[in-house]
C-alpha positions in Angstrom: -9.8 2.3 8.8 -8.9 3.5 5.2 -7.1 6.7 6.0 -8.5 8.0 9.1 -6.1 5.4 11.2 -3.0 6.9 9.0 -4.7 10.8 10.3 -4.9 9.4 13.7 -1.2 8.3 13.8 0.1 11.1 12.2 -1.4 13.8 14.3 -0.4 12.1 17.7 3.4 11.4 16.5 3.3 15.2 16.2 1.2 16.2 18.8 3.6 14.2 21.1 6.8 15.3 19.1 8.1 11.9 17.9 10.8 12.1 15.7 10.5 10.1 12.6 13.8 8.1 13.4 12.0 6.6 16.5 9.8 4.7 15.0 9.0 2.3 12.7 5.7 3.0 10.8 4.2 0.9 7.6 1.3 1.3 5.7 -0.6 -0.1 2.9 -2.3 0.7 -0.5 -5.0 -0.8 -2.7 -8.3 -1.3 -1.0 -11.1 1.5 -1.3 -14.1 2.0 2.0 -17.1 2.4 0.2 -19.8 1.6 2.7 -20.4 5.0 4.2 -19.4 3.3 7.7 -23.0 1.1 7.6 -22.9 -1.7 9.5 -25.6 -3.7 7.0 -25.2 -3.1 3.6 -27.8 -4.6 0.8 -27.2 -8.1 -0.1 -24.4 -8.8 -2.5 -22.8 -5.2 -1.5 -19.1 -5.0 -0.2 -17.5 -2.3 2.3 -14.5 -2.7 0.2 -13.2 -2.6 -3.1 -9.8 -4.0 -3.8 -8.5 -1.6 -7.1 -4.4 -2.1 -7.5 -4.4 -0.1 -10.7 -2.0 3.0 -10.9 -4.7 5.4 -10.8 -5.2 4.3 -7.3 -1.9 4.1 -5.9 -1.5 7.8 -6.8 -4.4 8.6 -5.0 -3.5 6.5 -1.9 -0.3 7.3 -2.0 -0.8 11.0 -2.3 -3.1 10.5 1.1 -0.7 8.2 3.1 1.9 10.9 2.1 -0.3 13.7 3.5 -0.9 12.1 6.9 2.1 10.2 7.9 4.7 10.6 4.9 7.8 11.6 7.2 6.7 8.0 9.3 6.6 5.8 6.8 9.5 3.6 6.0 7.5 0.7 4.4 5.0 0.5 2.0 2.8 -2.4 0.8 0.8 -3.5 -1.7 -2.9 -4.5 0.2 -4.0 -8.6 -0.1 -2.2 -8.8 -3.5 -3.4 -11.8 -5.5 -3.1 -13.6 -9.2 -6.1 -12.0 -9.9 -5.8 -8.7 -9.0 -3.0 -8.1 -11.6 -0.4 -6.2 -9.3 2.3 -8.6 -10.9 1.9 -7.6 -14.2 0.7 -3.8 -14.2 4.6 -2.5 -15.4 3.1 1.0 -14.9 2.4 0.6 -11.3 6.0 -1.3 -10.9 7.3 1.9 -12.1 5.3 4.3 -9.8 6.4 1.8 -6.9 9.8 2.3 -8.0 9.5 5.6 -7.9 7.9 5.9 -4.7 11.1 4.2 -3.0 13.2 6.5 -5.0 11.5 10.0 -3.7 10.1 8.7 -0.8 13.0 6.7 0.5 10.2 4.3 1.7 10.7 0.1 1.2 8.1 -1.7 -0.6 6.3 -4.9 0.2 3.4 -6.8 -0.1 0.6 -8.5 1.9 -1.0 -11.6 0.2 -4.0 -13.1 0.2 -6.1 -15.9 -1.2 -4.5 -19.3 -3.0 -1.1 -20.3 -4.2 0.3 -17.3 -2.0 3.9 -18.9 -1.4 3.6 -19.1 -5.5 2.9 -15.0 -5.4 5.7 -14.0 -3.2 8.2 -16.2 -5.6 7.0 -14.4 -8.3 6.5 -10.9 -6.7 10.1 -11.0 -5.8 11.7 -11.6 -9.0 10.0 -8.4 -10.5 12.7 -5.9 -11.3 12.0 -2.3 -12.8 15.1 -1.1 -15.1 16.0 -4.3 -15.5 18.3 -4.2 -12.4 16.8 -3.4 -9.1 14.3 -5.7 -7.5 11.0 -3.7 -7.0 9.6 -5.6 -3.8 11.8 -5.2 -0.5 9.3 -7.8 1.9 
């Protein structure tokens, strides 16, 4: 539920004093709620806007950090597509990269739409530096 799930999680692991090591928790990046939590919107409007530019990731990445940063040991890229031009955005590779470095979190990505087994091939042979491979899963 675009950030209040990530609150939610957070503030019970620590209400209930769960120790980051004893447990597994992932989260994901890319897709903005804009629908003010209304069941009908106007014709043509969506509750969601997918936006993988760097711009975003910052901002979604400072708010997953804020909620459940110490949790998180994977990271993904939201419904990435052809289209949506995660694959070729060098600037976001790098922030992703950086992101593992700082964070110690792994990165992956969720896929949607066509030609997905053709996106994961190509995903995975991104590297940033020229030596490690950005995407983990």
């Amino acid at each position: 539920s675009y950030g209040l799930s990530e609150k939610f999680v957070g503030e019970f692991l620590r209400s209930n004093s769960v120790s980051p090591t004893d447990v597994y928790v992932s989260s994901k990046w890319g897709y903005t709620y804009v629908a003010d939590w209304n069941v009908e919107l106007g014709e043509g409007e969506p509750h969601e806007v997918k936006d993988h530019s760097l711009e975003n990731f910052l901002k979604q990445v400072q708010e997953t950090s804020e909620h459940i940063g110490e949790y998180v040991k994977l990271y993904q890229v939201h419904s990435a597509t052809f289209d949506s031009g995660i694959l070729t955005n060098t600037k976001v590779h790098e922030a992703l990269s950086k992101c593992r470095e700082e964070k110690g979190w792994k990165i992956g990505l969720s896929v949607s739409g066509p030609s997905q087994d053709d996106l994961i091939r190509e995903a995975m042979q991104i590297k940033v530096s020229g030596e490690q491979r950005l995407f983990d899963s």
